[in-house]
C-alpha positions in Angstrom: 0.0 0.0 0.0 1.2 3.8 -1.1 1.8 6.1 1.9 -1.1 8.0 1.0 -3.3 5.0 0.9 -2.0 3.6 4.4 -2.6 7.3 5.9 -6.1 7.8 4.4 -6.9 3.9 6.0 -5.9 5.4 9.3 -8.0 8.2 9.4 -11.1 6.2 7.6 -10.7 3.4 10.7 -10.8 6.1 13.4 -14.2 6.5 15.1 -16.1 9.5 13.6 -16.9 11.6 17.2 -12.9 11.5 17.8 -11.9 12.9 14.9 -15.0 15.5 15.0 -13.8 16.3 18.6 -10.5 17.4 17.4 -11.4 19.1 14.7 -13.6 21.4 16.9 -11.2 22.0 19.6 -8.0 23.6 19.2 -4.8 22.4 20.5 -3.5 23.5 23.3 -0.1 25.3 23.3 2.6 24.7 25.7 2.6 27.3 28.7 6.1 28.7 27.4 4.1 30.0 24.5 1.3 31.6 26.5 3.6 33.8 29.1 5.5 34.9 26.0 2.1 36.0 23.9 0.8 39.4 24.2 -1.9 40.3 26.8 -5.2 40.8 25.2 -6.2 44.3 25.6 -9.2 45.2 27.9 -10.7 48.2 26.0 -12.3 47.4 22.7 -10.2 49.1 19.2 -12.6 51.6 18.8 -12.6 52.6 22.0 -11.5 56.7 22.6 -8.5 56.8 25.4 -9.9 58.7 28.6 -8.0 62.1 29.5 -5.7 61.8 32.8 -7.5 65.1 34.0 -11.3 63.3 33.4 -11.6 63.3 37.7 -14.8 65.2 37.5 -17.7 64.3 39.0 -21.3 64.0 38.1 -21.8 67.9 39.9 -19.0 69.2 38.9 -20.3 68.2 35.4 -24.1 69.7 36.1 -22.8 72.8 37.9 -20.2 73.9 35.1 -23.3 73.1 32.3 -25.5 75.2 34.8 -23.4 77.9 35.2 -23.0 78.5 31.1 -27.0 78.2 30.7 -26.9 81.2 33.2 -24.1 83.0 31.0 -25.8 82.2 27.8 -29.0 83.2 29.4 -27.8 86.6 31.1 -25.7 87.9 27.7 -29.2 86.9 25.6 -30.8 89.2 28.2 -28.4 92.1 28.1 -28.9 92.1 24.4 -32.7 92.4 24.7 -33.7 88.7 23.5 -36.4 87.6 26.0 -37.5 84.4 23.7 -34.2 82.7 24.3 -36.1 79.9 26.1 -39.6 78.7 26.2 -42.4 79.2 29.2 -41.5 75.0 29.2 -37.7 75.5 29.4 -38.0 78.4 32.1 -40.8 76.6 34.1 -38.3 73.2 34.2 -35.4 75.2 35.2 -37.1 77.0 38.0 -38.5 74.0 39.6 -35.3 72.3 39.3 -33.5 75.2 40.8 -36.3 75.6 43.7 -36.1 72.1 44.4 -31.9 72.2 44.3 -32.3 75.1 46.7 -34.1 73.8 48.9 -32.5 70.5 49.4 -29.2 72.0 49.7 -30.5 74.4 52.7 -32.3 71.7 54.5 -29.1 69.5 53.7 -25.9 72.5 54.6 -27.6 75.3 56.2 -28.9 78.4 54.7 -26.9 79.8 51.9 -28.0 83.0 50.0 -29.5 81.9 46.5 -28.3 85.1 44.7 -24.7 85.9 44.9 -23.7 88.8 46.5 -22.9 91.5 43.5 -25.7 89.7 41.3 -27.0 91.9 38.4 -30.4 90.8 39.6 -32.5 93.6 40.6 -35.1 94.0 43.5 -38.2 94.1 40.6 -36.8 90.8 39.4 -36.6 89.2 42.7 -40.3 90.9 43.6 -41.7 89.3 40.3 -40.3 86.0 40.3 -41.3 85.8 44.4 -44.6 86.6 43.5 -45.0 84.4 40.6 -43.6 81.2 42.7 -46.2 82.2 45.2 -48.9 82.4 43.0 -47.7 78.8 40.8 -47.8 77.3 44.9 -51.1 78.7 46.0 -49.7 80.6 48.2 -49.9 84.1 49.8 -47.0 86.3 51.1 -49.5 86.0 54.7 -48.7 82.0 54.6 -44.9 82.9 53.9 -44.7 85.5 56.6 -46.5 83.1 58.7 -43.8 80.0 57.8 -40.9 82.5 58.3 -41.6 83.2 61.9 -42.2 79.5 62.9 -39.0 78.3 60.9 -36.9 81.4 61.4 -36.0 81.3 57.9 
């Protein structure tokens, strides 16, 4: 018998399930080739490297996005644009901001919730007081009345 012939005999008399089990598993190579492969790396290809000074937190993020809104906002305003953002967009920022507010007194202590040189002026403060009561219910009786229990 040829050499091909007696090797093609071999692998026609070996059981069918062996020679499918090694077909589906790959040998294994000798430890001395694994420590010497590369390490696989953990981040996918595509993935964008992540700048050293990236230490910011999830505030630091919301505050520094506030505090340009109030830029943007303010400069729009000192130009004369009043339509910069909707009844919607004002409405959700005010409750967000009442509700940050508060929880940060009741949290810290009182704070005062315009800074000290603001460029906010008495009317503005009188007309947005007013229209918070108003959206709450509320009369400036019921807030004189909370002030002197809470001494807030």
């Amino acid at each position: 018998m040829s050499a091909p012939k007696a090797v093609a005999a071999k692998v026609a008399a070996k059981p069918a399930g062996k020679a499918r089990h090694k077909a589906a598993v790959p040998a294994k190579r000798p430890p001395a080739k694994l420590s010497s492969a590369k390490p696989a790396s953990a981040k996918p290809a595509s993935a964008k490297p992540v700048p050293a000074k990236v230490a910011a937190t999830p505030n630091d993020d919301a505050s520094t996005t506030a505090k340009t809104l109030a830029a943007d906002i303010d400069r729009a305003l000192s130009q004369g644009q009043t339509d910069l953002l909707s009844e919607e967009a004002i409405q959700a920022l005010m409750a967000a901001a009442c509700r940050s507010y508060s929880a940060k007194v009741e949290a810290d202590g009182g704070f005062p919730p315009l800074a000290e040189r603001s460029r906010v002026t008495s009317t503005d403060v009188m007309v947005t007081a007013s229209g918070l009561l108003k959206s709450a219910n509320l009369a400036v009786f019921e807030l004189g009345m909370w002030q002197s229990w809470t001494g807030r």
